[in-house]
C-alpha positions in Angstrom: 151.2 -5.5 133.5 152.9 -8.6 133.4 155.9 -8.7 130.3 155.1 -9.7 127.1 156.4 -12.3 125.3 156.8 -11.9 121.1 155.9 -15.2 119.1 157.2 -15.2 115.2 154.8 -17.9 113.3 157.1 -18.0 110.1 156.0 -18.9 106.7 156.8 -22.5 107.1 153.8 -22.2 109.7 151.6 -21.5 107.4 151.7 -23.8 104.8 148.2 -25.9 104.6 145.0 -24.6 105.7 145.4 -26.7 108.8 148.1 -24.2 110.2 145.7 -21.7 111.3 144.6 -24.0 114.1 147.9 -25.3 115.0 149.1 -21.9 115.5 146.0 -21.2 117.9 147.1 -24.6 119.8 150.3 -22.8 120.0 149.3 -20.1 121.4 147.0 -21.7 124.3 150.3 -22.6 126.2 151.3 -19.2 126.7 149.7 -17.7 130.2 151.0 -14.4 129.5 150.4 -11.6 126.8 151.6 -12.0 123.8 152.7 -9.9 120.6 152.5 -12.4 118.0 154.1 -11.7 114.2 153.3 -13.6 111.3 155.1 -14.1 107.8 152.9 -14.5 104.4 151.4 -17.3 104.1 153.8 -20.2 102.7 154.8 -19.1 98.7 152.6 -16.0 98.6 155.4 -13.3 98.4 156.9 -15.4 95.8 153.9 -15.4 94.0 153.9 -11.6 94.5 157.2 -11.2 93.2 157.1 -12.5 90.4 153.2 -11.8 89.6 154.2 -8.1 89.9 156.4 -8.5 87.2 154.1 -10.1 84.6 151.2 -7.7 85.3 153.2 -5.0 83.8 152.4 -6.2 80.1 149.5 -8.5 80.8 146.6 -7.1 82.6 144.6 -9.9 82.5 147.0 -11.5 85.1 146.1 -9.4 87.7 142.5 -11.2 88.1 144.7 -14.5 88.2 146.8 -13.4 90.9 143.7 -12.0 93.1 141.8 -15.1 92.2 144.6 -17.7 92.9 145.4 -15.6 96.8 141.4 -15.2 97.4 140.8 -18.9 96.9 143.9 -19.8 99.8 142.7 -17.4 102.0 139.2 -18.7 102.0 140.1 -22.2 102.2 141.7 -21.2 105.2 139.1 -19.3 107.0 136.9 -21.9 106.1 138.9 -24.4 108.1 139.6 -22.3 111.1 136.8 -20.1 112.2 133.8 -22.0 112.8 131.5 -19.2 113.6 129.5 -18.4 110.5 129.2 -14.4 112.3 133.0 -14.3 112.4 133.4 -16.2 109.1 131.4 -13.5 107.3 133.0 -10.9 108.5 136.2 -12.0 107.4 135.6 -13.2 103.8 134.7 -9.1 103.8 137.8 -7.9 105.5 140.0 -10.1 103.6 138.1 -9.0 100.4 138.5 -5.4 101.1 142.5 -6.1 101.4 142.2 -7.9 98.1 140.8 -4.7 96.7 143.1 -2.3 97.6 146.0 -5.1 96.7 144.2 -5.2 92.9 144.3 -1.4 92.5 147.8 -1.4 93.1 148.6 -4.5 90.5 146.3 -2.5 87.8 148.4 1.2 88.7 151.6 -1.0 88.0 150.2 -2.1 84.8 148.7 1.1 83.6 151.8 3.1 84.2 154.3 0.1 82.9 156.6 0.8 85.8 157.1 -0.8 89.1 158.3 2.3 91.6 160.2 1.2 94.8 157.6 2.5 97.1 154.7 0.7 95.3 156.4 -2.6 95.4 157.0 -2.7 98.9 154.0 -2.2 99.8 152.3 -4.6 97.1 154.4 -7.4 98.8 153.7 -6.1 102.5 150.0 -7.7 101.6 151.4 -11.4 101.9 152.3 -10.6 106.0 149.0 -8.5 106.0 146.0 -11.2 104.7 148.0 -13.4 107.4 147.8 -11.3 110.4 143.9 -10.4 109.6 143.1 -13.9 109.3 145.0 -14.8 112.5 143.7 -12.0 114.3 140.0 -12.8 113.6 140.4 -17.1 113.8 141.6 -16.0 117.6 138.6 -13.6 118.3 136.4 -16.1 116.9 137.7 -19.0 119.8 137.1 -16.4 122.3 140.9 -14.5 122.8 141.2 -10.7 123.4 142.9 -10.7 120.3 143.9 -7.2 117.7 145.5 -6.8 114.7 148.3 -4.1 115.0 149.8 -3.0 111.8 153.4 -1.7 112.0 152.0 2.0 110.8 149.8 1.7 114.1 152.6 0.5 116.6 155.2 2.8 114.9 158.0 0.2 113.8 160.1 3.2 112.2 162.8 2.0 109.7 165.7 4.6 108.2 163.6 4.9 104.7 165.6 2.5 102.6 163.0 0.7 100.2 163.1 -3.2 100.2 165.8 -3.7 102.4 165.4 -1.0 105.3 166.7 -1.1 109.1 164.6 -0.4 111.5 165.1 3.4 114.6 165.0 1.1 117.8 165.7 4.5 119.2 162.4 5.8 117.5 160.5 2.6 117.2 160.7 2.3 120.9 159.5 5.5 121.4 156.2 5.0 119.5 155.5 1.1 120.6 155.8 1.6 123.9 153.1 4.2 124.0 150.9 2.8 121.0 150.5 -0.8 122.9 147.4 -1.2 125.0 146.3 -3.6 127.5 145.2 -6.8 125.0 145.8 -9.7 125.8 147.4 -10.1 122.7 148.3 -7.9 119.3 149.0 -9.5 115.6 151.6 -8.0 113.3 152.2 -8.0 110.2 156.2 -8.8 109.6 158.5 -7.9 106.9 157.4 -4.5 106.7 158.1 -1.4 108.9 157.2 2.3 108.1 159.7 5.1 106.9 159.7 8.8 109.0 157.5 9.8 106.1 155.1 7.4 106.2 155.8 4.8 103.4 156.2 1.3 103.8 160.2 -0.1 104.1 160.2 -3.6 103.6 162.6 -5.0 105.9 164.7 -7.4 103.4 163.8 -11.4 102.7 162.9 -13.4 105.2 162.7 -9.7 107.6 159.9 -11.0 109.5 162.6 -12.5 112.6 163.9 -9.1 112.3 161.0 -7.1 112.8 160.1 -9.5 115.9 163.4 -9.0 116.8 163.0 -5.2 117.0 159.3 -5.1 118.3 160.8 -6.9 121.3 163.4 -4.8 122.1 160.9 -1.8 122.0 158.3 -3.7 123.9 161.0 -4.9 126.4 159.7 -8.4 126.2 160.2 -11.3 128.5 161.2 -13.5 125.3 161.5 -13.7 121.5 159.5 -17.1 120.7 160.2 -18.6 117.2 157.9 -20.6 116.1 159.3 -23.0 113.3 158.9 -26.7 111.8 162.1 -28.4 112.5 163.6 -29.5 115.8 165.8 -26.3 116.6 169.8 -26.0 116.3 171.7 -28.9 115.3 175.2 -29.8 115.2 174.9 -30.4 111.2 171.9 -30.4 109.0 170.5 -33.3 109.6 169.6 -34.3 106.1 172.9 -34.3 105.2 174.5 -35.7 108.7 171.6 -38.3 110.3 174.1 -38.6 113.3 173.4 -34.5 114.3 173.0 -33.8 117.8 170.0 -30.9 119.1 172.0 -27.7 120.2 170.5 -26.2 123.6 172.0 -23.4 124.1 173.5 -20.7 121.7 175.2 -17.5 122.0 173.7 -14.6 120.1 177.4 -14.5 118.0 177.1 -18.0 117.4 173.5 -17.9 116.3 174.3 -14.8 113.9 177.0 -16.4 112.6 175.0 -19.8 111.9 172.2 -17.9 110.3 175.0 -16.0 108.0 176.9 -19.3 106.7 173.1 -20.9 105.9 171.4 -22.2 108.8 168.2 -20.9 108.2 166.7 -21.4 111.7 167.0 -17.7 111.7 167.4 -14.3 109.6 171.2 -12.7 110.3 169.8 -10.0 111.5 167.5 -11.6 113.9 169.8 -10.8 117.0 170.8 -7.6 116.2 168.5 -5.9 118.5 168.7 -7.8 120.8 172.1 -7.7 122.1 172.3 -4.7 124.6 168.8 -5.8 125.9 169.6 -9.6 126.7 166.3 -10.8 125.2 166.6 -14.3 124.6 165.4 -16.2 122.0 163.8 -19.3 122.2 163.1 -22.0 119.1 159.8 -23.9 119.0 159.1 -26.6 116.8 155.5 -26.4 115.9 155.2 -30.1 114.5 155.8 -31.2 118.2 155.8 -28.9 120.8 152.0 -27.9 120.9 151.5 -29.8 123.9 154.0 -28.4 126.3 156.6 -24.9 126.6 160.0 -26.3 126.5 162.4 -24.6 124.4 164.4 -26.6 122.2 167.3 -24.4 121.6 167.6 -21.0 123.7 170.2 -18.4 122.3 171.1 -15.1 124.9 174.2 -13.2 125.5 175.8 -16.2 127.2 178.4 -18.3 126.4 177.5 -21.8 126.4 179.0 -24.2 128.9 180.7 -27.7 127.8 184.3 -28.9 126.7 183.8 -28.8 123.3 184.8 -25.4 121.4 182.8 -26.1 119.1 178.2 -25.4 118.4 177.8 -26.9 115.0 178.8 -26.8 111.4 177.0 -25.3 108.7 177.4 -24.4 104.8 176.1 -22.3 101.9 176.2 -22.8 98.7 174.8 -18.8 97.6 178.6 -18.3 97.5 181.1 -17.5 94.6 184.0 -15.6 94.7 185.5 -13.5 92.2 189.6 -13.3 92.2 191.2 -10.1 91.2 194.6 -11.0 90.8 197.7 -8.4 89.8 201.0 -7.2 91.5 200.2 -5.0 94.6 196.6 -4.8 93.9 195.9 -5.7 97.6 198.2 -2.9 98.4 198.1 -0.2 96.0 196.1 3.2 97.4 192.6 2.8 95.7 192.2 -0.3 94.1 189.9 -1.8 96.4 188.2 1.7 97.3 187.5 1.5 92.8 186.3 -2.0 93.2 183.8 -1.6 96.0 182.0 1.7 94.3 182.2 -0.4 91.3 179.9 -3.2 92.8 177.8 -0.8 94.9 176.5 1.3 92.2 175.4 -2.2 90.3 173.3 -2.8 93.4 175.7 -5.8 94.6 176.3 -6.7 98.0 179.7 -7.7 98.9 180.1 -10.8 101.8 183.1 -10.4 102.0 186.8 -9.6 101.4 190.1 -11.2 101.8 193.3 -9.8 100.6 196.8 -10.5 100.0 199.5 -8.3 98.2 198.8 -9.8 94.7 195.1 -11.1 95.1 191.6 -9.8 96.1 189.1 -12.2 96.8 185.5 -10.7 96.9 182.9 -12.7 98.3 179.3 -12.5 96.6 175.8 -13.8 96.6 176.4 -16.6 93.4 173.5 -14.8 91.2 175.8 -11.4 91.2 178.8 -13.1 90.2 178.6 -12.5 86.1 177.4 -8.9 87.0 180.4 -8.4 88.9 182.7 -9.2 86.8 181.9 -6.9 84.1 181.7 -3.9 86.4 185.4 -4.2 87.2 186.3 -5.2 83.8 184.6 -1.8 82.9 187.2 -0.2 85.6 190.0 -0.8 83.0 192.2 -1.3 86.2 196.0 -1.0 84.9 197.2 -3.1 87.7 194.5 -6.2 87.1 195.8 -8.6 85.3 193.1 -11.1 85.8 189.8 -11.7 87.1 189.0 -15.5 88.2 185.5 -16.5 88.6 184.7 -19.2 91.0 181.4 -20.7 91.0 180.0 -24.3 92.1 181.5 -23.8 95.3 180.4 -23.8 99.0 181.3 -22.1 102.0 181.7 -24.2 105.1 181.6 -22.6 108.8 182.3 -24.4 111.7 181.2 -22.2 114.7 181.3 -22.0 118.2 181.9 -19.1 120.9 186.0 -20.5 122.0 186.1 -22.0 119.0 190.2 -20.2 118.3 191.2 -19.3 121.9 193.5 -22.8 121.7 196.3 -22.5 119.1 196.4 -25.8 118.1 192.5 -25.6 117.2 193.8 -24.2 113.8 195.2 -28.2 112.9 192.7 -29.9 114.6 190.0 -28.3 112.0 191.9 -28.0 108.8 194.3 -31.4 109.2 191.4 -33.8 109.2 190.5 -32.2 105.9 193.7 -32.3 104.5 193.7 -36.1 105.4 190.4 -37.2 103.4 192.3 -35.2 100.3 189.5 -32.1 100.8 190.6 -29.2 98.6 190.4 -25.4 100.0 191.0 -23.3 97.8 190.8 -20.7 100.4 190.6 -20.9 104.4 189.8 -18.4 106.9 190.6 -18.9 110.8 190.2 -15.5 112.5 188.0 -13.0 110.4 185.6 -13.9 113.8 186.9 -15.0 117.0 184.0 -17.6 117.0 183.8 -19.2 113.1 186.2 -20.7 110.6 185.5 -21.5 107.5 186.4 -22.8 104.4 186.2 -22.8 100.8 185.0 -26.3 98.6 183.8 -27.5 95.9 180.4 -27.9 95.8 181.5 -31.9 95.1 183.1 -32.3 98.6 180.6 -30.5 100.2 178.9 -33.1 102.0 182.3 -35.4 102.6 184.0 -32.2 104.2 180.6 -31.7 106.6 180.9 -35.5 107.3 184.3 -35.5 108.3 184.3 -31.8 110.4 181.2 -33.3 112.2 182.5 -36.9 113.3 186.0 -35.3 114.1 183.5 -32.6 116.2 181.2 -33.9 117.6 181.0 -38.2 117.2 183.9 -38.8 119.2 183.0 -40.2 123.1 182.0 -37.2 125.3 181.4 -34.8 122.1 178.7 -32.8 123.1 177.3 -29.2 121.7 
């Protein structure tokens, strides 16, 4: 049988109850079978979240929930499947998914508590109503269409609850015998299932990852992501109108894009990918409906072109706390106390950079009160103060060769210095591939300015 290529349709495809039928557009270019995974429909696991919450103490919220994701999902089939047969028999399948969904809400309101296992698989019903809507819209128009839930491929994750990692070793095991000869199979993203059976949630926006992952085990021709913006570009382009389209990516320089705030893709997206040489290949779905012609394609080569560098991105989900103190980035233990510290709070660390008489921990910016009481309840004898920074952003300028030239160092940082750019902290080398910086989240946009005309505006600039 010919290979398979995996298509992501992302929650940004499904945002009116006209995406249904621009997916199925979509999906009349390919010529080949497809596995094709879908996120929740656009704001539904949001609503999820934080519905799951309220429904604890308010019962009467559970009927609003089922009502308000009933009345979407209709309005949807409505629109899409024009056979009244087929119409039927989904406002039934979609109702019976509704059901078990509203036993769940009522179990987490009669018992008060919302267990780990239940709320995975609660917000697993977002990526579910999608895939059996899909599935059903395609059998309607005639396609040799299946839904395939991750429990019936065998997606197996390591059994970590809301954000799990998926056994490739064991995952490939089960998908490659559990796939028949369709022409094409809908999954459900987000979501894989533990060695005991219960549903792992894969982490936010997971559902790259777990495409990701089922084409690795499927040894798929391609990874197709579908999305509603033009691909890689050399900046954001709301922020720089002059950005140029990026063609060709690396998979280091596409992880390392995604984990400085491009959100083309999820950082984990390449992951599985590596040792396979799967390539990935962005879509936009606003205008490529007519025609198959990737508009970024990342693999495990290395880009061609005189320019070092892909493309400059930032974040502003960044603060960093300062632990300053003589020898504390020295002293046996300090850092080993601050680490368990944060982990046992639940708080992931970015990252960390050190000197003899500072430690700089890099956090998501929600975590950054929370962090600072855990090590002020380490009563460290040789902290002598802990500086919060906060309304600040991380800048990343990446590309594959980006430090192989020792004067690259000045050309990135001198330009700043220039224009009178503060950085409070600057990192050239942590990756062979990215350096970034530390701003204020004032001269964010001047510093991406002036990085992407000194980049990529000068004659002969190209990604």
């Amino acid at each position: 049988m010919e290979k398979r290529i995996v298509c992501k349709f992302g929650g940004s495809n499904f945002k009116s109850r006209e995406s249904v039928r621009a997916i199925i557009e979509a999906v009349e270019l390919y010529r080949q079978p497809l596995i094709i995974v879908v996120s929740a429909f656009y704001g539904i696991t949001n609503y999820l979240t934080e519905g799951i919450e309220t429904v604890q103490n308010d019962e009467s919220h559970v009927d609003e929930l089922i009502a308000t994701i009933k009345e979407k999902k209709m309005e949807s089939i409505d629109f899409s499947i024009e056979d009244e047969a087929y119409r039927r028999e989904t406002y039934a399948l979609v109702g019976q998914r509704l059901d078990e969904l509203n036993r769940y809400l009522l179990g987490v309101h009669y018992i008060g508590e919302l267990p780990h296992s239940v709320k995975d698989r609660i917000l697993s019903y977002g990526e579910r109503l999608s895939s059996l809507i899909l599935t059903k819209t395609l059998q309607s128009r005639g396609f040799d269409a299946q839904e395939a839930l991750p429990e019936d491929l065998g997606l197996i994750t390591d059994g970590e609850y809301s954000s799990a990692s998926v056994d490739f070793a064991e995952s490939e095991k089960r998908i490659g015998r559990n796939l028949g000869n369709r022409q094409i199979y809908v999954v459900p993203g987000f979501y894989g299932i533990s060695p005991e059976g219960q549903i792992n949630l894969l982490g936010r926006g997971g559902s790259d990852y777990s495409a990701a992952a089922i084409a690795r085990a499927a040894g798929a021709a391609s990874l197709d992501i579908w999305k509603d913006v033009d691909g890689y570009m050399t900046a954001n382009p709301k922020i720089i109108p002059e950005a140029k389209p990026v063609p060709a990516l690396s998979y280091r320089e596409a992880a390392e894009l995604s984990y400085f705030g491009a959100s083309i893709l999820h950082p984990r997206t390449v992951e599985p990918l590596l040792d396979r040489n799967i390539p990935i290949r962005i879509f936009n779905i606003e205008s490529d409906r007519t025609r198959l012609v990737p508009l970024t394609i990342i693999d495990g080569t290395c880009p061609e072109g005189s320019n070092p560098a892909r493309s400059v991105t930032y974040s502003d989900d960044f603060a960093i706390l300062r632990i300053t103190g003589p020898g504390v980035g020295i002293k046996g233990g300090v850092l080993g106390r601050i680490t368990t510290a944060l982990d046992q709070r639940g708080i992931n660390i970015k990252s960390v950079v050190t000197s003899q008489t500072s430690i700089n921990v890099y956090l998501a910016a929600g975590d950054l009160t929370a962090s600072v009481a855990a090590i002020e309840e380490q009563k460290l004898k040789t902290v002598t103060r802990l500086t919060p920074m906060d309304n600040i952003s991380i800048i990343a300028l990446v590309g594959e060769s980006l430090l192989e030239h020792p004067d690259q160092a000045g050309h990135i940082v001198a330009p700043l210095v220039r224009e009178g750019i503060r950085m409070p902290i600057v990192s050239l080398g942590a990756s062979e591939g990215t350096a970034y910086f530390v701003v204020s989240r004032e001269d964010r946009d001047r510093a991406l300015r002036i990085i992407h005309r000194n980049f990529f505006e000068k004659e002969g600039a190209a990604p």
